[in-house]
Gaussian input, Z-matrix of N, CA and C with variables (Angstrom, degrees):
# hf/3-21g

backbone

0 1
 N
 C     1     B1
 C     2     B2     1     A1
 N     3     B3     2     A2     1     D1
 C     4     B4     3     A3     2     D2
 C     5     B5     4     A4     3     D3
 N     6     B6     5     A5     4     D4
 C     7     B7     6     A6     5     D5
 C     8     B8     7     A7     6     D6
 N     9     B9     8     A8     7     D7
 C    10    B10     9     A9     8     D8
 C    11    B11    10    A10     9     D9
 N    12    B12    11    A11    10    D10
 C    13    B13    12    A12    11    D11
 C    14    B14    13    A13    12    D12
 N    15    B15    14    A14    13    D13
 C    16    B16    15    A15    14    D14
 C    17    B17    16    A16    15    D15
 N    18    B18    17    A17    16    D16
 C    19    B19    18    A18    17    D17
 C    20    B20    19    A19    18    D18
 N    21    B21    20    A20    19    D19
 C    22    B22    21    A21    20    D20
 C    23    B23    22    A22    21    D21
 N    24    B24    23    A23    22    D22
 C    25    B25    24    A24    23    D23
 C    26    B26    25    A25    24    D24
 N    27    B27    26    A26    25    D25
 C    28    B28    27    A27    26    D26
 C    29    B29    28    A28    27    D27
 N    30    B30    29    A29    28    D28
 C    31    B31    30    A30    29    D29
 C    32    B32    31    A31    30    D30
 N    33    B33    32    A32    31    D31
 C    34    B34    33    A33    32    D32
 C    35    B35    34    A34    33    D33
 N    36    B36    35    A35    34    D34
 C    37    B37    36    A36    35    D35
 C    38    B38    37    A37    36    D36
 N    39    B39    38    A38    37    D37
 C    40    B40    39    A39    38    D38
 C    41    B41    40    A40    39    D39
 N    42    B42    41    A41    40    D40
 C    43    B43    42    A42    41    D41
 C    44    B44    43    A43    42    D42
 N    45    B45    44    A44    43    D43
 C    46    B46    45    A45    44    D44
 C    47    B47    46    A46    45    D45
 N    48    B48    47    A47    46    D46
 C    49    B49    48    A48    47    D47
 C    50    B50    49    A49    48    D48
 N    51    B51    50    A50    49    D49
 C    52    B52    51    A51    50    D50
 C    53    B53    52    A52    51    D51
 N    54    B54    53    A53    52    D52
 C    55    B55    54    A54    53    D53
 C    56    B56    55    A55    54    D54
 N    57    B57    56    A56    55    D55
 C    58    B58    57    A57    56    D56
 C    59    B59    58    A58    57    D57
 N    60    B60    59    A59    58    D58
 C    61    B61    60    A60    59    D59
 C    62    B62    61    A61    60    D60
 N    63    B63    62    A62    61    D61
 C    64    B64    63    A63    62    D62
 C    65    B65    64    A64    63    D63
 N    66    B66    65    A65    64    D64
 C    67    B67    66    A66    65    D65
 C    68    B68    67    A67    66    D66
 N    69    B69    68    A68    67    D67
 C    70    B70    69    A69    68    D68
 C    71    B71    70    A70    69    D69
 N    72    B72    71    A71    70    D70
 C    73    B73    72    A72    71    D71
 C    74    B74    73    A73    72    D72
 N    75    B75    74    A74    73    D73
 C    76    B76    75    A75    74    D74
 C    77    B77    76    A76    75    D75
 N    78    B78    77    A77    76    D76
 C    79    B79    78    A78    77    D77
 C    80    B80    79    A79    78    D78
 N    81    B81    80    A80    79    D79
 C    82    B82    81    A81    80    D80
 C    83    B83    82    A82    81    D81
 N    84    B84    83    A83    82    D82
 C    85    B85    84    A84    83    D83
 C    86    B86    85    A85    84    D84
 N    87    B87    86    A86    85    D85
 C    88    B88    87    A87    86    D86
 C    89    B89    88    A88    87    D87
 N    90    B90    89    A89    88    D88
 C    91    B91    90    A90    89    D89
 C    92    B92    91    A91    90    D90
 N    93    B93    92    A92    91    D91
 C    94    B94    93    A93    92    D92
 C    95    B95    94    A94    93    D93
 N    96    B96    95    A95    94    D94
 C    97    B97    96    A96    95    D95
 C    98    B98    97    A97    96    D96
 N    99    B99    98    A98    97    D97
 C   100   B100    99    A99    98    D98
 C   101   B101   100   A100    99    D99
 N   102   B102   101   A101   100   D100
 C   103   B103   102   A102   101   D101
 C   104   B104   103   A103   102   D102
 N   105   B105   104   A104   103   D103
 C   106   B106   105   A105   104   D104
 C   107   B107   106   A106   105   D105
 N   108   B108   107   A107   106   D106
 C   109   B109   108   A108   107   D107
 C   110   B110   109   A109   108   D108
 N   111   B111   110   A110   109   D109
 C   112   B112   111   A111   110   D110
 C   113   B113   112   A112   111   D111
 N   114   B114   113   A113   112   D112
 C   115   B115   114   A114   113   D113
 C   116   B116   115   A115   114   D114
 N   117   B117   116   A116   115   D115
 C   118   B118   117   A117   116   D116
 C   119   B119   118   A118   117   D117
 N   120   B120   119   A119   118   D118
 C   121   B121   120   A120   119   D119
 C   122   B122   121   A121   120   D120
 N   123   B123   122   A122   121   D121
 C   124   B124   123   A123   122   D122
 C   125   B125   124   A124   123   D123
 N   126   B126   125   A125   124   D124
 C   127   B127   126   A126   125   D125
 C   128   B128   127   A127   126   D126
 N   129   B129   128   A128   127   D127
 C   130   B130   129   A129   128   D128
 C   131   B131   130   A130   129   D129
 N   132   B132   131   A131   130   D130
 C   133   B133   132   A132   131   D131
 C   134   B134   133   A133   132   D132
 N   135   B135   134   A134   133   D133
 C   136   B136   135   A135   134   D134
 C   137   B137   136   A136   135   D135
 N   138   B138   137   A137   136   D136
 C   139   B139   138   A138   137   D137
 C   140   B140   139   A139   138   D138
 N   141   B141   140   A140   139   D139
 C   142   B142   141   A141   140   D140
 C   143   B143   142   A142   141   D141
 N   144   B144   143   A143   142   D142
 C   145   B145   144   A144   143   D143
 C   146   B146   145   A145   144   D144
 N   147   B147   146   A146   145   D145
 C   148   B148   147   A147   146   D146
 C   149   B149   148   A148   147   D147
 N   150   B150   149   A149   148   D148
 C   151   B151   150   A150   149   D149
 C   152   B152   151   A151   150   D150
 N   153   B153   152   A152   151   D151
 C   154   B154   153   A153   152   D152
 C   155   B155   154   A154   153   D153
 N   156   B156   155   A155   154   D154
 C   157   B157   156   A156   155   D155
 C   158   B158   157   A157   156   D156
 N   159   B159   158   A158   157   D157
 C   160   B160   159   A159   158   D158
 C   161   B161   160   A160   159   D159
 N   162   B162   161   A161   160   D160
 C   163   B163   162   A162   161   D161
 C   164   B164   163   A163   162   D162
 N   165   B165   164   A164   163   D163
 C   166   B166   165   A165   164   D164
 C   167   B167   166   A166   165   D165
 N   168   B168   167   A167   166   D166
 C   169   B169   168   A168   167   D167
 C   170   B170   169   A169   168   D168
 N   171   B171   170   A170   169   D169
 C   172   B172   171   A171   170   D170
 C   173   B173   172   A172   171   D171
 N   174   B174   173   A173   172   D172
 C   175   B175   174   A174   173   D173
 C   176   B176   175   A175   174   D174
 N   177   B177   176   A176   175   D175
 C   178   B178   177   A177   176   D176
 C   179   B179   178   A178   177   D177
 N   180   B180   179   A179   178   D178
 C   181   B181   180   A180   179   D179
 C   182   B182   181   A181   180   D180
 N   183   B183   182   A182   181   D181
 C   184   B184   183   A183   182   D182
 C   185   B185   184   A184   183   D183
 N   186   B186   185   A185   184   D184
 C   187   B187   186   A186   185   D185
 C   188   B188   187   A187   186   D186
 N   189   B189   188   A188   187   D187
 C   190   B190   189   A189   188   D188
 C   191   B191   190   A190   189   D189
 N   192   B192   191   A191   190   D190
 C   193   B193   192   A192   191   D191
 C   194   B194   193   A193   192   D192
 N   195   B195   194   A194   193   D193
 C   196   B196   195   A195   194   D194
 C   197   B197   196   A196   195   D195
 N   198   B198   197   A197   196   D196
 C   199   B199   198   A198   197   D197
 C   200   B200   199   A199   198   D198
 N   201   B201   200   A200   199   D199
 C   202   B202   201   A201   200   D200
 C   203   B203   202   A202   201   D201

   B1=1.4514
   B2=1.5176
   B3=0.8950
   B4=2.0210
   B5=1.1388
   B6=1.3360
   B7=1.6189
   B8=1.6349
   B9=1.3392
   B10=1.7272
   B11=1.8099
   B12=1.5063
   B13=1.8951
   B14=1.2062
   B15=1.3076
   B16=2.1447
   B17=1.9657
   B18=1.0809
   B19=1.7184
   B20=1.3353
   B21=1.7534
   B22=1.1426
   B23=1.8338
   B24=1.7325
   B25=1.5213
   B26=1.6795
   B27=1.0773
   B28=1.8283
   B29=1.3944
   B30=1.6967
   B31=1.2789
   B32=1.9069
   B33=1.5097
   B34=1.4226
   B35=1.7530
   B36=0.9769
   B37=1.3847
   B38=1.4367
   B39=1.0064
   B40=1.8155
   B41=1.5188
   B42=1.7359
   B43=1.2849
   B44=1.3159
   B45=1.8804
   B46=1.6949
   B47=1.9673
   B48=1.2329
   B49=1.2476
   B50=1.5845
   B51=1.8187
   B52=1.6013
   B53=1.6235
   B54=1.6424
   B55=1.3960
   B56=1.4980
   B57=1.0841
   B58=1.4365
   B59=1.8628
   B60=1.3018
   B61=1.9297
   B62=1.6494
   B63=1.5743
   B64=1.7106
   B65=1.6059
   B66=1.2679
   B67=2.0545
   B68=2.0757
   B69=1.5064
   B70=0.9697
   B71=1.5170
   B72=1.4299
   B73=1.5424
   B74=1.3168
   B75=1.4607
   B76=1.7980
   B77=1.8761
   B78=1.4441
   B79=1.5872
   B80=1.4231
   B81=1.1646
   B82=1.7454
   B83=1.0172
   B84=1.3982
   B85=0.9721
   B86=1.5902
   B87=1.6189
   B88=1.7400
   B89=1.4177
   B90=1.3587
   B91=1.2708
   B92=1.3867
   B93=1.4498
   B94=1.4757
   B95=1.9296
   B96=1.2826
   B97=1.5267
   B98=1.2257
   B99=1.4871
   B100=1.8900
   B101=1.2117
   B102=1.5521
   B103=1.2653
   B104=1.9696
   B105=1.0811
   B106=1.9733
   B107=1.7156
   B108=1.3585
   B109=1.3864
   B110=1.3245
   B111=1.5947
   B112=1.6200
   B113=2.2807
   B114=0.9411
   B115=1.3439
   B116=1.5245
   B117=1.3330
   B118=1.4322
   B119=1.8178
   B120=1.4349
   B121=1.4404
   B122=1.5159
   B123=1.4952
   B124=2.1658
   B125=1.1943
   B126=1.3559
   B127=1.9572
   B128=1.0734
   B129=1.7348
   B130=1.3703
   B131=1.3363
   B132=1.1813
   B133=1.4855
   B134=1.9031
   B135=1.3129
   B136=1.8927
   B137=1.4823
   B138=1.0168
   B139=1.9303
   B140=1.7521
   B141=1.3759
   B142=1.5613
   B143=1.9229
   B144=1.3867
   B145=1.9272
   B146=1.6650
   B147=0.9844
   B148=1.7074
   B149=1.4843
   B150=1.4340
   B151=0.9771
   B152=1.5156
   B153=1.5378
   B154=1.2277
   B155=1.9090
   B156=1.6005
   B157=1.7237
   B158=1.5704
   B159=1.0329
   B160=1.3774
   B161=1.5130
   B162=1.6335
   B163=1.6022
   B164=1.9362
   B165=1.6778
   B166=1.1553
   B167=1.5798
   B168=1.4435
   B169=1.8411
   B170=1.5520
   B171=1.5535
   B172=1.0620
   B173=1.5276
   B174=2.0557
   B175=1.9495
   B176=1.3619
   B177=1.3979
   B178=1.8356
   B179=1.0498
   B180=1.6338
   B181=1.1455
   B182=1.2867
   B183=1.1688
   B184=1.3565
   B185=0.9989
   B186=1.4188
   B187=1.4658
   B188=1.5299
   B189=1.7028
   B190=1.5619
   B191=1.3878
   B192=1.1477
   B193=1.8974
   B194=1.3754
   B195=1.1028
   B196=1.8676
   B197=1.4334
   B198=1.6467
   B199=1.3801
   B200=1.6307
   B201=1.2400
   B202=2.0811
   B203=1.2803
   A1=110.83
   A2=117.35
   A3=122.98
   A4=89.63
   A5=120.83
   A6=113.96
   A7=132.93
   A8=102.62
   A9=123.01
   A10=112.22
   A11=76.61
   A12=92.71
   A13=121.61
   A14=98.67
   A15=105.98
   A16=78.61
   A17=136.88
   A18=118.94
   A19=118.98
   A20=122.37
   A21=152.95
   A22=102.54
   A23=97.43
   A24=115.27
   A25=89.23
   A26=124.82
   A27=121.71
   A28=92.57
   A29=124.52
   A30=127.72
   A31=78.80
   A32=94.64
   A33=99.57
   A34=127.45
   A35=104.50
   A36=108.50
   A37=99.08
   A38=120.64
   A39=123.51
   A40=87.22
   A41=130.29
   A42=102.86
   A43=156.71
   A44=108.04
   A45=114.87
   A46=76.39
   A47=130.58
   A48=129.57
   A49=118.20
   A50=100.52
   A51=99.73
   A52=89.73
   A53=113.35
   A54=105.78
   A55=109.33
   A56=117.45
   A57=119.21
   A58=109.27
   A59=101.24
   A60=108.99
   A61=88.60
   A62=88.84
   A63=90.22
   A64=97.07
   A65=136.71
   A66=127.46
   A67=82.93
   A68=131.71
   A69=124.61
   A70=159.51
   A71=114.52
   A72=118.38
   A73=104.52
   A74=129.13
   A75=113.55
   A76=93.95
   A77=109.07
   A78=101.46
   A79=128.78
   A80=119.52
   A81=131.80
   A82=101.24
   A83=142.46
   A84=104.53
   A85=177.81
   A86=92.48
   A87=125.13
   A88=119.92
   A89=106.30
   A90=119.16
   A91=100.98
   A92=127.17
   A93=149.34
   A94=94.26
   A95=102.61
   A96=95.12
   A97=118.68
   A98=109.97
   A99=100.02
   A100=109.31
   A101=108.55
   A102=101.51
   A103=101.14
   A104=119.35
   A105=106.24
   A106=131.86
   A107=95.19
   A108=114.40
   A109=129.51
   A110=99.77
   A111=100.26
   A112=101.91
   A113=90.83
   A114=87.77
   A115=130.50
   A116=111.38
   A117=147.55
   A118=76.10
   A119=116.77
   A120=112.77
   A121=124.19
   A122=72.81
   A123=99.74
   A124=104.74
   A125=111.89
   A126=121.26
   A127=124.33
   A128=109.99
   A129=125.54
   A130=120.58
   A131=114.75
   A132=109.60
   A133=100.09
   A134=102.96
   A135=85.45
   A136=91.07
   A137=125.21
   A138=101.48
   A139=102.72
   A140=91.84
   A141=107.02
   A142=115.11
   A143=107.93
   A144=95.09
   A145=99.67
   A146=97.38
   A147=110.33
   A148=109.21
   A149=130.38
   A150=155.45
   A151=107.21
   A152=97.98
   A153=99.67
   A154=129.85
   A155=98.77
   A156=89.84
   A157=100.35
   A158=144.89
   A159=156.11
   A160=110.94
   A161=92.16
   A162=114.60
   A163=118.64
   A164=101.55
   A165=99.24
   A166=117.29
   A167=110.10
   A168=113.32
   A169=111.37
   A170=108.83
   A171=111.82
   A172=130.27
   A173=79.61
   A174=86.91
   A175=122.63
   A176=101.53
   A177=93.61
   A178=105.93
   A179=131.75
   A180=137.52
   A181=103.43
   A182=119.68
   A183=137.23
   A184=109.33
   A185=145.25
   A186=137.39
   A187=102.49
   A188=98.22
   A189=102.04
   A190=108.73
   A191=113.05
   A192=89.13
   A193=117.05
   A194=113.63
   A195=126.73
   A196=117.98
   A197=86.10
   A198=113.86
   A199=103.99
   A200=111.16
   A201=108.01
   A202=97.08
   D1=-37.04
   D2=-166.38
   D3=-78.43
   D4=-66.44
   D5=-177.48
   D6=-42.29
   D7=-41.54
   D8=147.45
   D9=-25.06
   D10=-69.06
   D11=-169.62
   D12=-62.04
   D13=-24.07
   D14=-168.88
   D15=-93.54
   D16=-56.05
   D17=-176.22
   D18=-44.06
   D19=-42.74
   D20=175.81
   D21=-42.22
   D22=-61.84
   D23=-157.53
   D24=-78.22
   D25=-8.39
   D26=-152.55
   D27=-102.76
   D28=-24.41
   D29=-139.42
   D30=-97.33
   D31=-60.02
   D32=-178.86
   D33=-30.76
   D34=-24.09
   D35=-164.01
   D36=-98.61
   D37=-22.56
   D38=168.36
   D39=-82.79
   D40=-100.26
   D41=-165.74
   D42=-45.75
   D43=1.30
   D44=-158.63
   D45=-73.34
   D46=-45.48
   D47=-154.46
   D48=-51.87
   D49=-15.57
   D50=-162.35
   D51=-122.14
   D52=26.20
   D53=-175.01
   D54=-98.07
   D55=-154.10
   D56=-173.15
   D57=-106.49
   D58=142.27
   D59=-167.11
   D60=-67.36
   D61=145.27
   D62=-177.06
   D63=-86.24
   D64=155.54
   D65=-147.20
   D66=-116.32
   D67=-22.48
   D68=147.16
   D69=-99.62
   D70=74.48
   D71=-151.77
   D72=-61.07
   D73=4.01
   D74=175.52
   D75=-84.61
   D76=-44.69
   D77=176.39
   D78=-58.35
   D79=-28.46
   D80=162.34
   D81=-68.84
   D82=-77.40
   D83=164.38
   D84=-157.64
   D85=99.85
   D86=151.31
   D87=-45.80
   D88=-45.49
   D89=-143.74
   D90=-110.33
   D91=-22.20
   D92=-165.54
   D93=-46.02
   D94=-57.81
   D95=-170.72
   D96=-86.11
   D97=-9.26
   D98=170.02
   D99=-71.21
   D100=-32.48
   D101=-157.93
   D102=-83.82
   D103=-47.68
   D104=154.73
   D105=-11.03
   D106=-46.79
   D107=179.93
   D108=-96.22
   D109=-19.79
   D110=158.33
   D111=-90.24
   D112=-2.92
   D113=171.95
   D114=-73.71
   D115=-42.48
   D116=-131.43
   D117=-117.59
   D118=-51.35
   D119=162.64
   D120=-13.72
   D121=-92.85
   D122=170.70
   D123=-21.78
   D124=-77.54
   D125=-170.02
   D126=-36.42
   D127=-34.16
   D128=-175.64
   D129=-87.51
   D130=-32.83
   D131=-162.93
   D132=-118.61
   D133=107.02
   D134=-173.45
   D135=-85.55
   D136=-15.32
   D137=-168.17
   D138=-97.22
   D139=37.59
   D140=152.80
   D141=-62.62
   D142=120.49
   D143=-173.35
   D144=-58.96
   D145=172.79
   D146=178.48
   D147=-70.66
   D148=-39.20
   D149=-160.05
   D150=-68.50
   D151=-68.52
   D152=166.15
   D153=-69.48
   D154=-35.92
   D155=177.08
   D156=-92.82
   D157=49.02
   D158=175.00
   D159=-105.17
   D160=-63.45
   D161=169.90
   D162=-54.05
   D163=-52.50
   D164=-171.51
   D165=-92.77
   D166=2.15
   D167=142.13
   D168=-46.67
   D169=-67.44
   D170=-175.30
   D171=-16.10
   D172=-59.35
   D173=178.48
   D174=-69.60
   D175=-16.43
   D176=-176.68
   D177=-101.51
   D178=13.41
   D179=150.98
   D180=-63.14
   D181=-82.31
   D182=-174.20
   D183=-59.94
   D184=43.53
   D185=166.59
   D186=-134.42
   D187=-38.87
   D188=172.11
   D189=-78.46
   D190=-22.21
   D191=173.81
   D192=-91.89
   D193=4.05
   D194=160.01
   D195=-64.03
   D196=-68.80
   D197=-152.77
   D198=-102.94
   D199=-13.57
   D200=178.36
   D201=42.23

């Protein structure tokens, strides 16, 4: 699973660049440091279930390709 997440988190950082501008920078960032810390999460804990760090890739997928 961690290994998943760190490819996941590695991938992000090449695609947030070709994603779309997030159109509100007070909501990016709001959210800028939750979303760090649910990041920094992932990395840390591999016996995270899939289920749950599956889902919360998702969001830091989707926040970096918002918000870069």
């Amino acid at each position: 699973m961690r290994k998943i997440v760190l490819a996941m988190l590695a991938a992000i950082g090449v695609s947030a660049c070709a994603g779309p501008s997030a159109t509100d920078p007070g909501m990016c960032l709001g959210q800028r440091a939750d979303v760090a810390r649910l990041r920094a999460a992932l990395e840390a804990h591999a016996d995270t279930p899939d289920a749950v760090g599956e889902a919360a890739t998702d969001v830091v997928i989707g926040f970096e390709a918002g918000c870069g």
